[in-house]
N, C-alpha and C positions, 0 to 999 in steps of 0.2 A: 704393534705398540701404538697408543695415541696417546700423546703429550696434549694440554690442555689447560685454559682455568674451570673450575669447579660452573661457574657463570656459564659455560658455554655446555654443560655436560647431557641437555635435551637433545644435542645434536647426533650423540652417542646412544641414546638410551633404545630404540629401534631396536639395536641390536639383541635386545634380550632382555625378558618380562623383572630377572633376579638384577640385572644391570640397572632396571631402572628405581628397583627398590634400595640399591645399594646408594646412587646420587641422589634420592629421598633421602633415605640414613644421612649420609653428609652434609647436604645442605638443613635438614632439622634439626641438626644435632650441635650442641656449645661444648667442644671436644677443651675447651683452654681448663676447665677443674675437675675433666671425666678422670676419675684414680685410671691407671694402667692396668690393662689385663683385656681379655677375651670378653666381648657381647652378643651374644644371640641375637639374629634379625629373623632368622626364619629355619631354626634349628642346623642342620648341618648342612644345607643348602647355600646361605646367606649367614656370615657372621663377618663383625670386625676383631680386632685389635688393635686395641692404642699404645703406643710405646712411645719412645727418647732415651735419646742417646749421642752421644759427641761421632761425629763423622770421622772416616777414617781415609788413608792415603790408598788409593785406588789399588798400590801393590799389596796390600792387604785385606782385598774383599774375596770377596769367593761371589761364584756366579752359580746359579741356580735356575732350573727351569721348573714347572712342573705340569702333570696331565688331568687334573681331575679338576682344579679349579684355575678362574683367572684370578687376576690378582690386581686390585686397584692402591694406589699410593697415593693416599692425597696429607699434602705438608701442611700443620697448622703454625708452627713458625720453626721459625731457621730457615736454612735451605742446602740443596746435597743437590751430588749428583748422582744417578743412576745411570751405569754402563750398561747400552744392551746389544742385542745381535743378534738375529734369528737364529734356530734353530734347524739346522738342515742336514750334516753329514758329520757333526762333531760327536768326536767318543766321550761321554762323560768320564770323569775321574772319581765319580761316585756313583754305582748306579742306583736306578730308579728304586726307592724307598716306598714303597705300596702304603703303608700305615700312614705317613708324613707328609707324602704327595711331595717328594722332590728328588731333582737327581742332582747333579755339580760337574760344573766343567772349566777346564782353561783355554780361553779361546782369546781373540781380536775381538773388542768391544767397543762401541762408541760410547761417551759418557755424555748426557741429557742434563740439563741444568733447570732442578724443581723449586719452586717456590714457595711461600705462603697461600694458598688459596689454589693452587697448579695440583693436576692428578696426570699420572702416567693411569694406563688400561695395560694390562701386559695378559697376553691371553697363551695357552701353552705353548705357540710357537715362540713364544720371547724368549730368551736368554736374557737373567738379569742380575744388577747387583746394585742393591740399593746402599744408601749410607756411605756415598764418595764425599772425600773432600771436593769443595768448591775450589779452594785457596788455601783454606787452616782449618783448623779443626772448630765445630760449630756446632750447638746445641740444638738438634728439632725436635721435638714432637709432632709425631705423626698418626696415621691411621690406616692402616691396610684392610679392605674389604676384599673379604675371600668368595669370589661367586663361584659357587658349582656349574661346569661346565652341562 
């Protein structure tokens, strides 16, 4: 997992030719009047989704991992937090969904605190769950880019 601001996300982009397409995506893009829903960046390779939604009490999240793509979280406003935790010897409680690219689990989690302009990189070994309360319940808009592994 690497927590970050968007500003600093050259430092990351090394890692992978879709990675660096996806922090292009975010930093060109004015997500505060984009309608909600699925955008193609580079067919099923590269896509985002924009959503919002009021954040929830951490004993209410569900934790998710998945294998085919990583997953990038970048906040446009509000702020949450995302609990995470590697993946290493835990049984999911849902298993792995081929179609959907996710499994689910209940495990020990640390909770990350995102911001405005802050992206998490969560890559298949994260364990995660986005959409934690900070304190109370709070309105983000967000954007997940889905890069194929």
């Amino acid at each position: 997992m690497i927590l970050d601001y968007l500003k600093n996300a050259s430092l990351y982009s090394y890692a992978n030719v879709r990675i660096e397409k996806a922090f292009q995506f975010l930093r060109d893009t004015d997500f505060t009047e984009m309608n909600l829903g699925k955008y193609t960046i580079d067919g099923d390779t590269l896509y985002a989704i924009v959503n919002e939604y009021e954040t929830k009490p951490i004993r209410e999240g569900i934790l998710e991992a998945h294998r085919n793509y990583i997953d990038i979280h970048y906040i446009i406003t509000g702020s949450e937090c995302i609990a995470t935790t590697f993946l290493t010897d835990q049984v999911p409680t849902k298993d792995y969904d081929e179609q959907d690219d996710y499994m689910l689990f209940s495990c020990a989690c640390t909770p990350q605190l995102l911001k405005p302009g802050m992206f998490t990189l969560l890559y298949p070994h994260d364990i995660h769950m986005p959409g934690v309360h900070v304190t109370e319940k709070t309105f983000v808009r967000k954007v997940v880019v889905k890069v194929m592994v």
